[in-house]
MMTF fields as JSON, N, C-alpha, C and O atoms, coordinates in Angstrom:
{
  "mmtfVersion": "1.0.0",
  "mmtfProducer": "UNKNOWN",
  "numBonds": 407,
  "numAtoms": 408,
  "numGroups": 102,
  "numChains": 1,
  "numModels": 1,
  "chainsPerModel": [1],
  "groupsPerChain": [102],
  "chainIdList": ["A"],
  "bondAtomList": [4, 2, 8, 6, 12, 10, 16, 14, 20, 18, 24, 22, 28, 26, 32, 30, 36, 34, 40, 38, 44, 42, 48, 46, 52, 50, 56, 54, 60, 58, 64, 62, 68, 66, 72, 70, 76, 74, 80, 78, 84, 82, 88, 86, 92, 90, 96, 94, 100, 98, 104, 102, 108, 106, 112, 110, 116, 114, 120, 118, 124, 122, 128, 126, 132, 130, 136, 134, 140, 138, 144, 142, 148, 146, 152, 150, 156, 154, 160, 158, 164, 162, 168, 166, 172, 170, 176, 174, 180, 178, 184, 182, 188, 186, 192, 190, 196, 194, 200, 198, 204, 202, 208, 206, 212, 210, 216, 214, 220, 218, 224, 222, 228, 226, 232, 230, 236, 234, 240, 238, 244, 242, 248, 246, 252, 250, 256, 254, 260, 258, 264, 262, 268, 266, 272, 270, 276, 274, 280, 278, 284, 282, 288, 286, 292, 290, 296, 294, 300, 298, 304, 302, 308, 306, 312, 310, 316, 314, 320, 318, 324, 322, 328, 326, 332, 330, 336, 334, 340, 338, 344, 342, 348, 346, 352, 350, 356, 354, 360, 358, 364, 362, 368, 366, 372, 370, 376, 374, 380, 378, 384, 382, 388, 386, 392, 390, 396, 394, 400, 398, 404, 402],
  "bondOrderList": [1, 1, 1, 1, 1, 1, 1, 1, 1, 1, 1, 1, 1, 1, 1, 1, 1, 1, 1, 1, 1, 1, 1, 1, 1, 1, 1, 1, 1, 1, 1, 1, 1, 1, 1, 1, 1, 1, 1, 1, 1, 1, 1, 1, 1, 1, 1, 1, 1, 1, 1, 1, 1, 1, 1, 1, 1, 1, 1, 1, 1, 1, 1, 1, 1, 1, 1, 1, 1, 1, 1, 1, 1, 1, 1, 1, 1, 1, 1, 1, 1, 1, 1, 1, 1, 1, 1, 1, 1, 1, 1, 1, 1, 1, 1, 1, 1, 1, 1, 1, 1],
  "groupList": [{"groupName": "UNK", "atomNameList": ["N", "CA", "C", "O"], "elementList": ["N", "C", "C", "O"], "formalChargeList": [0, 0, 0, 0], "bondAtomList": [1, 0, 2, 1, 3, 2], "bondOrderList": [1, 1, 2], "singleLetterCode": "X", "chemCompType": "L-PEPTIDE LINKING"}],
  "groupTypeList": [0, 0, 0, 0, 0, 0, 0, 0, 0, 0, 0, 0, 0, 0, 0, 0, 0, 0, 0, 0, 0, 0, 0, 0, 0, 0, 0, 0, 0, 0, 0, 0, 0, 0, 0, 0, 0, 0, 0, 0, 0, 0, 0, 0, 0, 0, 0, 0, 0, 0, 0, 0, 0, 0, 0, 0, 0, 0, 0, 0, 0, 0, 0, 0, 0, 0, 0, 0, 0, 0, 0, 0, 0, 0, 0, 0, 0, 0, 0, 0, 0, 0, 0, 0, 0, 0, 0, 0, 0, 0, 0, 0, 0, 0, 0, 0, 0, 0, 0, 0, 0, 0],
  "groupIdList": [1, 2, 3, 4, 5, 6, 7, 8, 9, 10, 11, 12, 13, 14, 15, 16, 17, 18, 19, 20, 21, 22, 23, 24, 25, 26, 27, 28, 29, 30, 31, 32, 33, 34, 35, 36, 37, 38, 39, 40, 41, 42, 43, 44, 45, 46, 47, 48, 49, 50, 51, 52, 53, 54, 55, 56, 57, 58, 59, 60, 61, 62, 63, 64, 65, 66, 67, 68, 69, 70, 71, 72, 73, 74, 75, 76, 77, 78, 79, 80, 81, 82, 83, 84, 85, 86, 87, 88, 89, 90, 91, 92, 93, 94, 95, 96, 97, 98, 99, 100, 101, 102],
  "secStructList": [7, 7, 6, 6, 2, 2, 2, 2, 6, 6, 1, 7, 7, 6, 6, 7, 7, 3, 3, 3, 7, 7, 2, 2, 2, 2, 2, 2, 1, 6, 6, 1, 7, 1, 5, 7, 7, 7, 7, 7, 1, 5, 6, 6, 2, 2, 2, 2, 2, 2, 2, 2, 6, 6, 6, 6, 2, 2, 2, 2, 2, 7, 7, 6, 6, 6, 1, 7, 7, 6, 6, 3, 3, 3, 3, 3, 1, 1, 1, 5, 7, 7, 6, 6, 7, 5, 7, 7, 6, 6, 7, 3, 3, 3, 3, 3, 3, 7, 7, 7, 7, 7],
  "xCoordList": [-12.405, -13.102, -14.516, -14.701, -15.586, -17.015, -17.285, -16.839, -18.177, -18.387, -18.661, -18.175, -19.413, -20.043, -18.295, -18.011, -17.663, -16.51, -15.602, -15.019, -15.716, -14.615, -15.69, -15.188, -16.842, -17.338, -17.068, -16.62, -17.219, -17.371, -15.582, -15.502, -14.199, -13.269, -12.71, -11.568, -13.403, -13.353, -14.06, -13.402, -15.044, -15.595, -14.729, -13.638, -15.789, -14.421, -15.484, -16.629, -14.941, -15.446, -14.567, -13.344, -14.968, -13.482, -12.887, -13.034, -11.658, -10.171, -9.884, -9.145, -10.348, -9.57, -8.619, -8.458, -7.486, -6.505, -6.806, -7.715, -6.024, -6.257, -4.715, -3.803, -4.533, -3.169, -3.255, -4.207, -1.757, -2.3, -0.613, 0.54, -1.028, 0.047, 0.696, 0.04, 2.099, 3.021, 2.535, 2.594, 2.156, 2.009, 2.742, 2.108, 4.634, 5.071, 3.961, 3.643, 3.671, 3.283, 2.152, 1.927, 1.365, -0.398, 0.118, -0.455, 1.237, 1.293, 1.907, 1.496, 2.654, 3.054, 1.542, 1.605, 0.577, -0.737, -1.427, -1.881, -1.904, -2.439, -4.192, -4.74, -4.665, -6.139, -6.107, -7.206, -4.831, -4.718, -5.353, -5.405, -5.805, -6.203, -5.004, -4.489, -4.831, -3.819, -4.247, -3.39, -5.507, -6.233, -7.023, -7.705, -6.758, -7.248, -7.974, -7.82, -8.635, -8.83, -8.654, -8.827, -8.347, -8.175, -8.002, -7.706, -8.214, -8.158, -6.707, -6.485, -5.781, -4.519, -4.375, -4.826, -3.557, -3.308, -1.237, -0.647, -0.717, 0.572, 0.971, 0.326, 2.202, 2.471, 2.643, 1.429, 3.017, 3.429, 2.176, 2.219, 0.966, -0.479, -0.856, -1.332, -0.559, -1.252, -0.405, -0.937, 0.864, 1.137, 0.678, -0.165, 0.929, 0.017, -1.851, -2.605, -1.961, -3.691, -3.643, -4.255, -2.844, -2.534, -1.799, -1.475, -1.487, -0.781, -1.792, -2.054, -2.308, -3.902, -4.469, -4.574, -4.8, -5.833, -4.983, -5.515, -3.797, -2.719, -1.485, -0.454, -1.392, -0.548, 0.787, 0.667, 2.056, 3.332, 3.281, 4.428, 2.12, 2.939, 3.842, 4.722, 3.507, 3.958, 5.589, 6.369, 5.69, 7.377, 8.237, 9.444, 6.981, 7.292, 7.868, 9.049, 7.116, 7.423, 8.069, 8.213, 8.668, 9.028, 10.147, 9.708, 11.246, 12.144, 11.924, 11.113, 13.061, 13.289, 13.566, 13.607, 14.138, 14.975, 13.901, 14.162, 12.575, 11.989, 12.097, 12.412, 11.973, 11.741, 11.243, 10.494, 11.291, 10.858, 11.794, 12.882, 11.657, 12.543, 13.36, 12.797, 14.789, 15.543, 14.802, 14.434, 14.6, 13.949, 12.339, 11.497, 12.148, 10.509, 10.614, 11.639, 9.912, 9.424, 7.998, 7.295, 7.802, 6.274, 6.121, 6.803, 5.324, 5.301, 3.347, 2.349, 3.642, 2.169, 1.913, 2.846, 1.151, 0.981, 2.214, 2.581, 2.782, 4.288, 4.887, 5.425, 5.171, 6.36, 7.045, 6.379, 7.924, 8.993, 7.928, 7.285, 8.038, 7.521, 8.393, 9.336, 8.308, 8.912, 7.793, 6.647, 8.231, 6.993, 6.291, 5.16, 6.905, 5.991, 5.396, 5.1, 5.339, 4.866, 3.58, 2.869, 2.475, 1.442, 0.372, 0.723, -1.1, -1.821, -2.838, -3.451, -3.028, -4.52, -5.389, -5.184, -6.387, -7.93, -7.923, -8.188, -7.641, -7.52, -6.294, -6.114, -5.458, -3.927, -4.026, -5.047, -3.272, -2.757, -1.32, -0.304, -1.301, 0.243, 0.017, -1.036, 1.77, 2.02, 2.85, 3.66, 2.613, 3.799, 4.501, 3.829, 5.905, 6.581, 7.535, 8.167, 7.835, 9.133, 9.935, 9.523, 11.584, 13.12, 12.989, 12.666, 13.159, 13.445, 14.851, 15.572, 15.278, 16.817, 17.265, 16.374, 18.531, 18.435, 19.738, 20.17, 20.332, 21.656, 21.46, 22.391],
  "yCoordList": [12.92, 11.662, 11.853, 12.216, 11.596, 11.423, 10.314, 9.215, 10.46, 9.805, 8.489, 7.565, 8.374, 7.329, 5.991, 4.91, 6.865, 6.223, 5.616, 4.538, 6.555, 5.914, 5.333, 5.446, 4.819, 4.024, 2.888, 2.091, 2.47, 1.799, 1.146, 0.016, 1.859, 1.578, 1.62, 1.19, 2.086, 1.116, 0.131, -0.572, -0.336, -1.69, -3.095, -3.438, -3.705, -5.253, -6.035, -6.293, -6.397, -7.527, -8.879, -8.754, -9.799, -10.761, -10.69, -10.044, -11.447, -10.953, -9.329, -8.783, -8.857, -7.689, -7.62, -8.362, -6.514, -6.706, -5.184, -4.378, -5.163, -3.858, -3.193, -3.772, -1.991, -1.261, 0.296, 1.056, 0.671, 1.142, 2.041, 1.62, 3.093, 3.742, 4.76, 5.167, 5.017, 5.667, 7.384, 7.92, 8.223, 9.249, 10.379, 11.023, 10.181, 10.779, 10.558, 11.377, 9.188, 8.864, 9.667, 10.205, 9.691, 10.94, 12.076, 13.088, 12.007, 13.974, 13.913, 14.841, 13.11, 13.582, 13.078, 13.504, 12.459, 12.27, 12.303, 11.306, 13.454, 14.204, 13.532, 13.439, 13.08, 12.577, 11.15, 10.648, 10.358, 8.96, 8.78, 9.869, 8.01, 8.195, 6.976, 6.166, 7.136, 6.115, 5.146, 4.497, 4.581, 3.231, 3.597, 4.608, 1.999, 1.828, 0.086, -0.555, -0.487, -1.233, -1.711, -0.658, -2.822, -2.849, -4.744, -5.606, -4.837, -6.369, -6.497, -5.858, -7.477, -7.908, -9.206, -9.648, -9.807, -11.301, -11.516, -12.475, -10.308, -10.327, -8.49, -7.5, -8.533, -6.861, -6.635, -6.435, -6.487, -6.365, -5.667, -4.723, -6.305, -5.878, -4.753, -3.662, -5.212, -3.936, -2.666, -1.56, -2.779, -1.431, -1.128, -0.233, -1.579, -1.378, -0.701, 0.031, -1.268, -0.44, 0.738, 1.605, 0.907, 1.842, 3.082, 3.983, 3.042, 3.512, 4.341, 5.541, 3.155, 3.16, 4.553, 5.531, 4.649, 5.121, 6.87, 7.841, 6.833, 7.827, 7.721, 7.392, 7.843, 7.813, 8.121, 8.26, 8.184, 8.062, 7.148, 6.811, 6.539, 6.257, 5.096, 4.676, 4.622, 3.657, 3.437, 2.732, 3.88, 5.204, 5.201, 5.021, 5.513, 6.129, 4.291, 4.154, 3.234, 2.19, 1.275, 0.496, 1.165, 0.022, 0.756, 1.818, 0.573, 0.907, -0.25, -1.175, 0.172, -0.668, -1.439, -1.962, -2.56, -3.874, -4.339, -4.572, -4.761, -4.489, -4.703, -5.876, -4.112, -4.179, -3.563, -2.677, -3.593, -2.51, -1.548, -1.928, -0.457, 0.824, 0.297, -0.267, 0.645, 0.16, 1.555, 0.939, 2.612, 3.032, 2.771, 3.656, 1.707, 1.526, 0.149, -0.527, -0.117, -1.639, -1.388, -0.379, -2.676, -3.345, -4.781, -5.796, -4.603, -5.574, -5.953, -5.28, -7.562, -8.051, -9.131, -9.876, -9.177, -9.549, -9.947, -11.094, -8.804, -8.835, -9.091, -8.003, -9.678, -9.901, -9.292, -9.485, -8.756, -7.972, -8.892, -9.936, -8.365, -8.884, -8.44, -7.659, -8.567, -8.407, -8.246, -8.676, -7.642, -7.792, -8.859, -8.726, -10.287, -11.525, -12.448, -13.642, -11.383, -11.296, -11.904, -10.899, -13.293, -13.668, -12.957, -12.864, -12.228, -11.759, -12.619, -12.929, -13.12, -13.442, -12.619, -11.417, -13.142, -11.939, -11.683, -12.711, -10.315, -10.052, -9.388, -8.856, -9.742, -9.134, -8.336, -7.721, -7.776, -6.745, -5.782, -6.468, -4.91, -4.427, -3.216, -2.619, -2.821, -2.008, -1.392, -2.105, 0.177, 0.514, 1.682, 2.538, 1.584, 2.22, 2.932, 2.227, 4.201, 4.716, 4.718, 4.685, 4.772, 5.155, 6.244, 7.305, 6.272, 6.917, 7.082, 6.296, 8.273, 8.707, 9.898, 10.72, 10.192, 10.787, 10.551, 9.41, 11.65, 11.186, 11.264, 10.94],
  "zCoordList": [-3.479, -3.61, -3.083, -1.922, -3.987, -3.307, -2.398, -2.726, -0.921, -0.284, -0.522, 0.13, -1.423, -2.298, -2.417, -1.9, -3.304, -3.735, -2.326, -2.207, -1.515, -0.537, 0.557, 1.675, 0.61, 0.978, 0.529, 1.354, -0.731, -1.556, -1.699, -2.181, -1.283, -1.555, 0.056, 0.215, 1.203, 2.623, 2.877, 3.644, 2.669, 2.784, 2.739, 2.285, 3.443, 3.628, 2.657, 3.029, 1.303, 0.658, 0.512, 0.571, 0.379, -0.108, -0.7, -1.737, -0.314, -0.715, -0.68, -1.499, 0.035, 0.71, 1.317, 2.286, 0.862, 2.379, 3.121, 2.923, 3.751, 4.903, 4.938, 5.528, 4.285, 4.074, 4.689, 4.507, 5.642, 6.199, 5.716, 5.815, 5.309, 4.27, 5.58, 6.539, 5.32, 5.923, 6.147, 5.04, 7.049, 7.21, 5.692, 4.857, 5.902, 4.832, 3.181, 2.318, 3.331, 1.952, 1.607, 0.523, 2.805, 2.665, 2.622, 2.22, 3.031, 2.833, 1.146, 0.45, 0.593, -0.728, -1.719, -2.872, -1.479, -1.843, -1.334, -0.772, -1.23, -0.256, 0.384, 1.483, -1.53, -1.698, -1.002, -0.768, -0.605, -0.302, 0.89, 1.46, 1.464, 3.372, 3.731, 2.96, 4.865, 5.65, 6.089, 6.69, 6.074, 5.967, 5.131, 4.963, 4.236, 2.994, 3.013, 4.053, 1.98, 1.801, 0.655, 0.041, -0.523, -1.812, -2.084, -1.256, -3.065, -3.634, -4.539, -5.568, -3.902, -4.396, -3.807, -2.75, -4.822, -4.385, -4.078, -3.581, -4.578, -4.441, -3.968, -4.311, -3.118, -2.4, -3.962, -3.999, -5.239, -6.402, -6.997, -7.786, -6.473, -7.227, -6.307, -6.623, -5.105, -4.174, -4.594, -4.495, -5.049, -5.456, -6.485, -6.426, -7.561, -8.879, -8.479, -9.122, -7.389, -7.099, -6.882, -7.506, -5.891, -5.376, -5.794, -5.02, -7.515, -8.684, -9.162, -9.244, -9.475, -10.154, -9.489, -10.23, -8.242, -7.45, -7.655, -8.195, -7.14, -7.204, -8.218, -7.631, -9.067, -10.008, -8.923, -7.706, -9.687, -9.164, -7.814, -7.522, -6.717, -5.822, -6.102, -5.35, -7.306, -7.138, -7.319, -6.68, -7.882, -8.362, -6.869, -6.71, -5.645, -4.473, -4.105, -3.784, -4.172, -3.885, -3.921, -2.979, -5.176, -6.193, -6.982, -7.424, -7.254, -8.081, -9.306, -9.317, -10.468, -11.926, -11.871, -12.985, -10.477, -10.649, -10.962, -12.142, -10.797, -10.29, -8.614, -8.416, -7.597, -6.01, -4.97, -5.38, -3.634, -2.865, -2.706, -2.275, -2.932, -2.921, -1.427, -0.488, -1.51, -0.274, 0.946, 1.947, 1.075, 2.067, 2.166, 2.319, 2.074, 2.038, 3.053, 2.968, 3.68, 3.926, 3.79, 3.734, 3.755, 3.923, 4.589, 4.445, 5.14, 6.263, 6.323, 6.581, 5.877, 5.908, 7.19, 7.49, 7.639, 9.077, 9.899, 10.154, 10.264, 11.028, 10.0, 9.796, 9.26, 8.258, 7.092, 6.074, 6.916, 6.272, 4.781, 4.88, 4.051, 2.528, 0.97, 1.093, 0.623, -1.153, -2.116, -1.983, -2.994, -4.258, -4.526, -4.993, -4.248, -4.542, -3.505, -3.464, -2.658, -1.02, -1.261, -1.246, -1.564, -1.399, -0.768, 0.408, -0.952, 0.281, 0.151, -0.87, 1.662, 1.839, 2.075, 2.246, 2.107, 2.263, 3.62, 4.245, 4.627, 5.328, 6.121, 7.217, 4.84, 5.244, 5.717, 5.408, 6.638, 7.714, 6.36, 6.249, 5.81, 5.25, 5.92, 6.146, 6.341, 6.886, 5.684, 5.091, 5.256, 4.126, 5.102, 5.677, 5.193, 6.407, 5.656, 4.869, 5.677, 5.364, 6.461, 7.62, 5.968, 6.587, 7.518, 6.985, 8.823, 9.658, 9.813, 10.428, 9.158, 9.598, 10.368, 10.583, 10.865, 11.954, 12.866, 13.035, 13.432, 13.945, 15.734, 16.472]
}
């Protein structure tokens, strides 16, 4: 990514939210950074951006029912969310993978 571009795609404009992607998730996209910034009005769109930007993650996110993959949460200002999860401009999302482990 040129500087230019990820200036331009960290900046806070309105209706921004603020997403702050799972460590595992940067290592399987490698080009992604783990704070991000992006314009969505539903968790449903923010993945779709975030598709956009990296092809397959969204694959990584969202299964065919359509939903959130059962080892995924996302969580927008403290709160557990779903695909038709509302964002306001300023949202806080957390995208978290399954910690397993005996």
């Amino acid at each position: 990514m040129h500087e230019r571009d990820h200036a331009i795609e960290t900046s806070q404009a309105a209706g921004d939210v603020s997403v702050v992607l799972a460590p595992a998730l940067c290592a399987l996209f490698p080009s992604a950074p783990q704070r991000l910034r992006l314009c969505a009005d539903t968790v449903d769109e923010m993945i779709t951006a975030l598709d956009a930007r990296w092809p397959g993650m969204g694959d990584r996110l969202r299964d065919s029912s359509p939903s959130v993959r059962r080892h995924i949460a996302i969580y927008c200002d403290g709160q557990r969310a779903t695909l038709n999860t509302p964002l306001r401009p300023g949202t806080a999302i957390f995208v978290l993978t399954a910690i397993s482990g005996g």
